[in-house]
C-alpha positions in Angstrom: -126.9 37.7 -21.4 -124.6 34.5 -22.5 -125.5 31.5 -21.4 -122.6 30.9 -19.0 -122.6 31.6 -15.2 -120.4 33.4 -13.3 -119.8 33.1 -9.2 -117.4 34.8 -7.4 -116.4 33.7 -3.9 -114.3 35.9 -1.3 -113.2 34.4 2.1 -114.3 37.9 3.6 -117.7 38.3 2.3 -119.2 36.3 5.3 -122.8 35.7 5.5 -122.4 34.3 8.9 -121.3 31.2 11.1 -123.6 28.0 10.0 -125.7 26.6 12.8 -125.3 23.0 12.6 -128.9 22.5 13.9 -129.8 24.1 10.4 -130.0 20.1 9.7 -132.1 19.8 12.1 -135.3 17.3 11.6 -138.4 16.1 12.8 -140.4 13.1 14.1 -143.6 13.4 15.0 -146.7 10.5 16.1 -147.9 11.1 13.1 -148.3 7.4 10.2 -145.1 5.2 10.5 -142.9 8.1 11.7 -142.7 6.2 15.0 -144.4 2.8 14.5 -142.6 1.5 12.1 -139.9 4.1 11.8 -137.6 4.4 14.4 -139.3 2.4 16.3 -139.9 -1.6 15.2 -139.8 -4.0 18.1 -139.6 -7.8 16.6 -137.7 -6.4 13.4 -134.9 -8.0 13.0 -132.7 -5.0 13.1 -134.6 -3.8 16.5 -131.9 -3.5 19.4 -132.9 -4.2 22.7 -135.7 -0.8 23.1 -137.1 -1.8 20.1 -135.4 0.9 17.8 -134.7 0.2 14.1 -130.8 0.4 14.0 -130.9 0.2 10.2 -132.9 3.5 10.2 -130.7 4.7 13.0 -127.6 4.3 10.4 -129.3 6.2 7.7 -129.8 8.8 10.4 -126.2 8.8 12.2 -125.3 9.0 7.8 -127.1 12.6 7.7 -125.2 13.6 10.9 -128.7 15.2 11.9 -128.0 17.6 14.8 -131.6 18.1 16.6 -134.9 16.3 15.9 -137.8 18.3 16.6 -140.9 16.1 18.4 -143.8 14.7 19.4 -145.6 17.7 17.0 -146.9 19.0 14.9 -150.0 18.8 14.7 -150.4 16.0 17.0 -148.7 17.7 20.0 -152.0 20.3 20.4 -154.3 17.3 21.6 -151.1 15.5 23.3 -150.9 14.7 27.2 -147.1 14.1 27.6 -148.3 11.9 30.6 -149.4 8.9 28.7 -145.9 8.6 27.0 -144.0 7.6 30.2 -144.1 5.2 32.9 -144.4 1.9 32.8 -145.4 0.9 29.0 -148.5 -1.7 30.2 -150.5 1.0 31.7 -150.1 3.6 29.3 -153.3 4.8 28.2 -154.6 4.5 24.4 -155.9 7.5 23.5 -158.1 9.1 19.7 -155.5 11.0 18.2 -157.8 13.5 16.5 -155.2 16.0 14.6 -154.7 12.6 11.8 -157.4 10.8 13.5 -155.4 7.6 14.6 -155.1 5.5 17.8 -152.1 6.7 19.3 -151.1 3.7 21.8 -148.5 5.3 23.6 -146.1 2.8 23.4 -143.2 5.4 22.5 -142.6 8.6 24.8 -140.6 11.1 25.7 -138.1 9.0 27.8 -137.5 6.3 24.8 -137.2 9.8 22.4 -134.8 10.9 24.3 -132.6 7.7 24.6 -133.2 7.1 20.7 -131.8 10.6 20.1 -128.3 9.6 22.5 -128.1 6.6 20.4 -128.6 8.7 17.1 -125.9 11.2 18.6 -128.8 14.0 17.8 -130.1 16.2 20.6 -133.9 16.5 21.3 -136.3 19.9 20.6 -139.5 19.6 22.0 -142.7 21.1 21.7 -145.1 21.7 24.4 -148.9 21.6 24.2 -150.6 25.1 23.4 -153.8 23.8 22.3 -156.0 21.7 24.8 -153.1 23.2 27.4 -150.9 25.8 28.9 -148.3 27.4 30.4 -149.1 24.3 33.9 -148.4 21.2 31.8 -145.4 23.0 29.8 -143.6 24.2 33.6 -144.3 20.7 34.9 -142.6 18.6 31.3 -139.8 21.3 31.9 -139.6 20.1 35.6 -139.9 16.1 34.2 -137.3 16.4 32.1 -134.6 19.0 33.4 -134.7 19.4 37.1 -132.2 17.1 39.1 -134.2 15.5 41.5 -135.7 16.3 45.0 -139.3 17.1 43.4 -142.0 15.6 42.8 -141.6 15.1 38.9 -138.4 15.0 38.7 -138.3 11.7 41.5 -140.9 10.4 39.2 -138.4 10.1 36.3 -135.8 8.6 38.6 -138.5 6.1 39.3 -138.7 5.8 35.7 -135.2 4.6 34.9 -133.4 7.8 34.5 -131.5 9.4 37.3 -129.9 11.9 35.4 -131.8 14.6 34.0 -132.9 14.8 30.1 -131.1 18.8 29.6 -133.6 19.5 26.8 -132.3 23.1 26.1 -134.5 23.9 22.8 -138.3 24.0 22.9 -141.6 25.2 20.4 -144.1 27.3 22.0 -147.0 24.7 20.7 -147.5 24.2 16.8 -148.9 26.4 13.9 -151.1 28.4 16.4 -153.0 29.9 13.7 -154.0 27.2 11.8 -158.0 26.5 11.6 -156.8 22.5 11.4 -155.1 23.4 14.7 -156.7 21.7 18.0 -157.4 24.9 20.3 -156.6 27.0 17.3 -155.8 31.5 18.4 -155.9 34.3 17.2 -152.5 36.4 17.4 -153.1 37.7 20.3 -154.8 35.3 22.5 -151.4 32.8 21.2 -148.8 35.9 22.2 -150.1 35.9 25.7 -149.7 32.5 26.1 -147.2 32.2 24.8 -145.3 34.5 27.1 -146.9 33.2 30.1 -145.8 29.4 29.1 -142.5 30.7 28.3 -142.0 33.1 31.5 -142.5 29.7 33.9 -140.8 27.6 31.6 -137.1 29.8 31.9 -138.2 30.0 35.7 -138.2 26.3 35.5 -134.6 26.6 33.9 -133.5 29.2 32.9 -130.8 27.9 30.1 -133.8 27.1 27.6 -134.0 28.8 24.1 -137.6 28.8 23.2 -139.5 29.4 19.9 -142.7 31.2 19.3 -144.9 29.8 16.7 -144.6 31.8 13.5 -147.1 31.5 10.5 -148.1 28.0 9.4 -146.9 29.1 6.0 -146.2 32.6 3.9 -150.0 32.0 2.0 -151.6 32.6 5.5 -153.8 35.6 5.5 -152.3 37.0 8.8 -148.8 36.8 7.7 -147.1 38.7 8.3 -149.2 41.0 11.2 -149.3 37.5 13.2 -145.6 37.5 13.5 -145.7 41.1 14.6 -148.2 41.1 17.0 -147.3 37.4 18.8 -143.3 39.2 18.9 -145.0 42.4 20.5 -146.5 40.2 23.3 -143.4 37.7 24.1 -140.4 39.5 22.8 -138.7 39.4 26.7 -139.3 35.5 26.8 -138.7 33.8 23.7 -135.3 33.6 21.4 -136.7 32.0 17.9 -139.7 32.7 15.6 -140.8 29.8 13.5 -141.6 29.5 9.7 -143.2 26.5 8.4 -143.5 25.9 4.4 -143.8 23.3 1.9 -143.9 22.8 -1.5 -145.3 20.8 -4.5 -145.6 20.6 -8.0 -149.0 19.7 -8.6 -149.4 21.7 -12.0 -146.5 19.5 -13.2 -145.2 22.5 -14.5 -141.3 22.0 -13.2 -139.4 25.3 -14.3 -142.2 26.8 -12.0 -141.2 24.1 -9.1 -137.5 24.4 -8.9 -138.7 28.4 -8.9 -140.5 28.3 -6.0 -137.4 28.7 -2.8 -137.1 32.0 -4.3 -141.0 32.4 -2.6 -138.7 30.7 0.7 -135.9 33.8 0.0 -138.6 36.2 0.4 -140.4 34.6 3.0 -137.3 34.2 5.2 -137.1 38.4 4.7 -139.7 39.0 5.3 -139.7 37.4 9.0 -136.5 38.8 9.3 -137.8 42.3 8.7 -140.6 42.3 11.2 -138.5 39.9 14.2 -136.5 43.3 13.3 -139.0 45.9 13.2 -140.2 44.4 17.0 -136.6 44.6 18.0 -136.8 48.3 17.1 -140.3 49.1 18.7 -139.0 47.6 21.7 -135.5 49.3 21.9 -134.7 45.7 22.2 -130.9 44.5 22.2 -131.5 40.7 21.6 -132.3 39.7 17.8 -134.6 37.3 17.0 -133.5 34.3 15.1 -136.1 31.8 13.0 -136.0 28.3 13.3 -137.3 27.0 9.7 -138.9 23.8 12.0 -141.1 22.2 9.0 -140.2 22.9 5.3 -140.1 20.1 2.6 -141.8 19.1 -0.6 -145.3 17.8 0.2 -148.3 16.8 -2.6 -147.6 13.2 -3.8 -149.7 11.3 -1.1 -152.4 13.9 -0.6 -155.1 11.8 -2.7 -154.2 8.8 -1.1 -154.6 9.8 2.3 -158.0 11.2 2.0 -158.7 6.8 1.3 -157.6 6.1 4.8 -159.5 4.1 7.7 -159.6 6.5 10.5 -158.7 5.0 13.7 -156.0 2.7 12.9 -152.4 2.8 14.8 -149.8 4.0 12.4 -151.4 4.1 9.4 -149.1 4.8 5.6 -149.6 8.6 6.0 -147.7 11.5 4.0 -145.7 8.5 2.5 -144.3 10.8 -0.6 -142.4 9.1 -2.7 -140.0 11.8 -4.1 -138.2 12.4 -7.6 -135.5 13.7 -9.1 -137.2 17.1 -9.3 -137.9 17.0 -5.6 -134.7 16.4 -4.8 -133.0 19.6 -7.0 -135.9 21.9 -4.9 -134.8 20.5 -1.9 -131.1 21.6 -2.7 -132.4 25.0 -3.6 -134.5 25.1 -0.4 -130.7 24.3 1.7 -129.6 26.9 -0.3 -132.2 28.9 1.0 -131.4 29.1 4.1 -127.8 28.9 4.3 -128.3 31.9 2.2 -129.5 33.5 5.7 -127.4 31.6 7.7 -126.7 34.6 10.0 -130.9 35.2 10.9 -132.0 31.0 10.1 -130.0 29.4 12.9 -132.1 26.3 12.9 -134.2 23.9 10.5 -136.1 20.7 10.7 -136.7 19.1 7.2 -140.0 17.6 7.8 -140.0 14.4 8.4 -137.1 12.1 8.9 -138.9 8.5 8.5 -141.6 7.8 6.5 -143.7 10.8 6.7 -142.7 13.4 4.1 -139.1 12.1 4.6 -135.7 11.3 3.1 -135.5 7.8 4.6 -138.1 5.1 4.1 -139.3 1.2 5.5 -141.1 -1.4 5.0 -142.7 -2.9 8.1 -140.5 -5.7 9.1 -138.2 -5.4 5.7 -136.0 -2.9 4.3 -135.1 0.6 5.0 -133.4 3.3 1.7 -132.9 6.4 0.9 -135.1 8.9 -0.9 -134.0 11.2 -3.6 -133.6 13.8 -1.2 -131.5 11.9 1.4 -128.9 13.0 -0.8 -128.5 17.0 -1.0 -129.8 16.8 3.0 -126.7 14.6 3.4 -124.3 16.6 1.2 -125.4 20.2 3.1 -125.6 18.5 6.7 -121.5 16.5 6.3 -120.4 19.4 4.0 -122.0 22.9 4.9 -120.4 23.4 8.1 -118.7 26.1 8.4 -118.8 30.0 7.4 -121.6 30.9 4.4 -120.2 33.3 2.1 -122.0 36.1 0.0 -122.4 34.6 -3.3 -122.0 37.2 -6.1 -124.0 35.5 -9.4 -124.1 36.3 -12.5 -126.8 33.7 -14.0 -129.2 33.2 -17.4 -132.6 33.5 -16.2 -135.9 32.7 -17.6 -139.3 33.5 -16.1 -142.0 30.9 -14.8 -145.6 31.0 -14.1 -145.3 32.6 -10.4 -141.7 34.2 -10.7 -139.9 36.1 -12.9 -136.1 36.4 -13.8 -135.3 32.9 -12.2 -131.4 32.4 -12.3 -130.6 29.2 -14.0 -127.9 29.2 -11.3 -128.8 28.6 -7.2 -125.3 28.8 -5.4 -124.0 29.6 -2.1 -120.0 28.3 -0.5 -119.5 27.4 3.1 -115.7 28.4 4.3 -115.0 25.5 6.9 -111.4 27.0 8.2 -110.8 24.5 11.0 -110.8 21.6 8.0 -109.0 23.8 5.5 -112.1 23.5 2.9 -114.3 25.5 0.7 -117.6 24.0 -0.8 -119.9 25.4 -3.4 -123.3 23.9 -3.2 -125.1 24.5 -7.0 -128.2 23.4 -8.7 -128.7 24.0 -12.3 -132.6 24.6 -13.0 -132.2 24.5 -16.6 -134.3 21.5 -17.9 -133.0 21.0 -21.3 -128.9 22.3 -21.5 -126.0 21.8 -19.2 -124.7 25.3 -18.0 -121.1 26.7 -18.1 -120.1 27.8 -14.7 -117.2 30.0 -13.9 -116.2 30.4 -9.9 -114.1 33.1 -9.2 -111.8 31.9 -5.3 -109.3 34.0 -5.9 -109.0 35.3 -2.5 -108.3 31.9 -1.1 -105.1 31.4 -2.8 -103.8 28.2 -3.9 -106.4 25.3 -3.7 -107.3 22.0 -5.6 -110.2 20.2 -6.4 -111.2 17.1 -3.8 -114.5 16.2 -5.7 -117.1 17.4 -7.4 -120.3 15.4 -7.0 -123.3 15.4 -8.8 -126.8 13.7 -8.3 -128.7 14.1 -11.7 -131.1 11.4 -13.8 -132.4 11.9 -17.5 -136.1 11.7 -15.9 -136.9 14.5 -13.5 -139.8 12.1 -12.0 -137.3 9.0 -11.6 -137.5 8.0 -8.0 -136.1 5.7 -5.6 -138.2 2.7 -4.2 -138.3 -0.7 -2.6 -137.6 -2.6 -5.3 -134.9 0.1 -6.8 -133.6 1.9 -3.9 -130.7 2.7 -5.6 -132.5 4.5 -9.1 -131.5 7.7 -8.2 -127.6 8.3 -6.6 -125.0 10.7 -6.9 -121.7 10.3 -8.5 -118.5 12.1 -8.0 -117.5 12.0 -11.7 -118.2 16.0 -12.2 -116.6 18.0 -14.6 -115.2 20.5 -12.2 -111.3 21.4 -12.6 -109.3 24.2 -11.2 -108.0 26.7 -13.3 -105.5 29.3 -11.7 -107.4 31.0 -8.9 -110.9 29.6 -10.6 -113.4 26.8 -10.9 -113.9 26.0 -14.4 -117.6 23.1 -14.5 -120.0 22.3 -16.6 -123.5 21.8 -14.1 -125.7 18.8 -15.9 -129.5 19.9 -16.8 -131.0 19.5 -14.1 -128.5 19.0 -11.8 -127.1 19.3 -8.0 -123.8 20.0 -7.5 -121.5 19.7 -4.8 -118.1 20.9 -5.9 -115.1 20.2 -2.8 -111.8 21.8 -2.9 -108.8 21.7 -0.4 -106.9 24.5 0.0 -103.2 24.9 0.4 
């Protein structure tokens, strides 16, 4: 095979329409998430509520559609009750799932006014673990119903007249997790889950609910558990989740930037079985996955086993990502818009802090990670229609996979703005790579950018004193040639090549 890549795009090869809430992402009580996150009273870029508006900027700059909270693991041992009302009697409690004080200073009611200001909507997860289907009907009653009950009158006594309308909700959190607080088997988690969801839609009926898939593709039980929990609450639920992270802890990166072709088959995979339930059942709805926690995750695993338990808002899951982190993460997009007509929602996990693209310092700065970048690119620039890309690609073989295209690509149509963008990552190491994109289909178009975020060392990384180490440019080599793209993709580079068309 040469070592050039080919790609051809056609306007009718349709994938399916993007979700926006496929940029979806997540904040959970989890380290400085919260405390220290978002939320900073006395900073001196706190507004009124106490919410970092420096944060919220690099936040409103993703354009993040839905935020995913309080859990995680936390929400399993979490009492939605301590995290309203007034803030001087709310209870602190021993936060045993990352065994902190939680102080419960932050609840659902601030969440939900920091997410109007963030112009994101709200997905919440209800307590499956220490609870059931009674506290999930009540929260759903709290937050959605008008007034004239009792819970919904006590959050018109809490400041808010009008009701939250929180239309998308988790059926608890990695159910079949050992490190889970009231941990089930498949089963035991399907029947409540159906139960909890049954009385929820009773409730209100407009909510899309999802059912706890695996805690990630090495789990024993996947994938019977998906299978047997769709079996039991097929009628009541809309989404499966998938959960998966990634690191490179072998330092071994052509293997790394290999490993969302495990998330390509793990995303079939679910696909196959929401599918084979459907069929069982003589079902007519399909069953889309919400891909609610995926990210890279290993950096800041030694250095959390050194922490004091019991502390508020300790540094926890504070990754510090690289270069390299950042190309996965562009692959890991690619992933999924890849299956944009089954993956209809995402949460990259988290957004501040914890495992995220956007960090602080407590009472000082806030900057972007490595991986703000391609998050940002996909979420302003990947709305739209996914195409089928058809690849021609040099490959190579890794430790794990074999025939690895040099070449991850996918293009997202976006009629209504008269676009076409191809999203690329090259995962050659050593040597740019010749790339040849075939739009014939669309006509007459020209080039509005092509932008590229690439660094000579794959482990360079952005920080405090350097937020700015690691940035994109938009001096790429693309050009248009006739009814082609003509670019040369850096080593180890993402790509975001723009074009307008006539």
């Amino acid at each position: 095979m040469s070592n050039k890549a080919k790609m051809v795009v056609d306007k009718d090869f349709k994938i399916g329409e993007v979700d926006k809430r496929i940029y979806g992402s997540f904040i959970e009580h989890l380290g400085r998430a919260v405390y220290g996150g978002i939320y900073e009273p006395g900073h001196e870029s706190a507004d009124e509520q106490g919410f970092r508006s420096d944060v919220m900027e690099l936040v409103r700059g993703i354009d993040v559609p839905i935020v995913r909270y309080p859990g995680g693991n936390f929400v399993s041992g979490y009492n939605w009750e301590d995290g309203v009302g007034p803030v001087e009697s709310r209870p602190r409690r021993l936060e045993l799932a990352w065994r902190t004080v939680e102080p419960n200073l932050f609840g659902l009611n601030e969440f939900i006014d920091w997410c109007r200001k963030a112009d994101t909507e709200a997905m919440m997860a209800v307590n499956l673990g220490t609870r059931g289907p009674d506290e999930a009907r009540q929260l759903v009653e709290y937050s959605n119903h008008p007034s004239g009950t009792y819970l919904s009158d006590l959050r018109i006594q809490h400041g808010y007249k009008q009701p939250h309308n929180i239309k998308t909700w988790c059926l608890g959190n990695e159910m079949d997790g050992p490190w889970q607080i009231g941990a089930k088997t498949a089963a035991e988690y399907g029947r409540i889950a159906n139960e909890t969801a049954k009385v929820m839609k009773w409730v209100d009926p407009s909510l899309e609910l999802v059912a706890c898939g695996s805690s990630n593709l090495g789990m024993a039980t996947f994938p019977e558990w998906e299978a047997t929990v769709l079996d039991l609450c097929y009628a009541n639920v809309d989404y499966i989740s998938l959960h998966q992270y990634y690191g490179n802890r072998d330092k071994d990166s052509a293997n790394f930037l290999a490993q969302s072709m495990g998330m390509d088959s793990f995303i079939n995979t679910v696909i196959s079985t929401a599918d084979y339930i459907q069929a069982k059942k003589r079902g007519k709805k399909k069953i889309n996955l919400s891909f609610d926690e995926w990210n890279v995750w290993y950096h800041s695993n030694e250095a959390d086993k050194k922490l004091e338990p019991w502390t508020v808002a300790p540094p926890q899951l504070e990754d510090i990502y690289n270069h390299e982190d950042a190309l996965l993460v562009g692959c890991m997009l690619i992933s999924m818009l890849k299956r944009a007509d089954r993956v209809k929602m995402a949460c990259i996990a988290q957004l501040v802090n914890v495992i995220a693209p956007i960090m602080t310092a407590n009472g000082g700065a806030a900057w972007k990670q490595t991986i703000y970048y391609p998050y940002m690119h996909a979420s302003i620039f990947g709305r739209g229609t996914a195409l089928v890309p058809l690849i021609q690609s040099p490959k190579y073989d890794a430790k794990d996979y074999t025939d690895v295209p040099y070449l991850e690509a996918v293009a997202v149509h976006n009629e209504e703005q008269g676009e076409v963008t191809i999203f690329a990552v090259n995962r050659n190491l050593t040597e740019s790579l010749p790339l040849a994109a075939d739009l014939r289909s669309f006509g007459n178009f020209s080039l509005i950018e092509h932008i590229v975020l690439e660094h000579e060392d794959l482990k360079a990384a952005n920080t405090l004193e350097r937020p700015d180490h690691v940035t994109p440019h938009n001096k790429g080599s693309a050009v248009v040639a006739g009814s082609s793209i003509e670019a040369s993709l850096g080593k180890a580079s993402w790509n975001v090549i723009r074009l307008k068309l006539a």
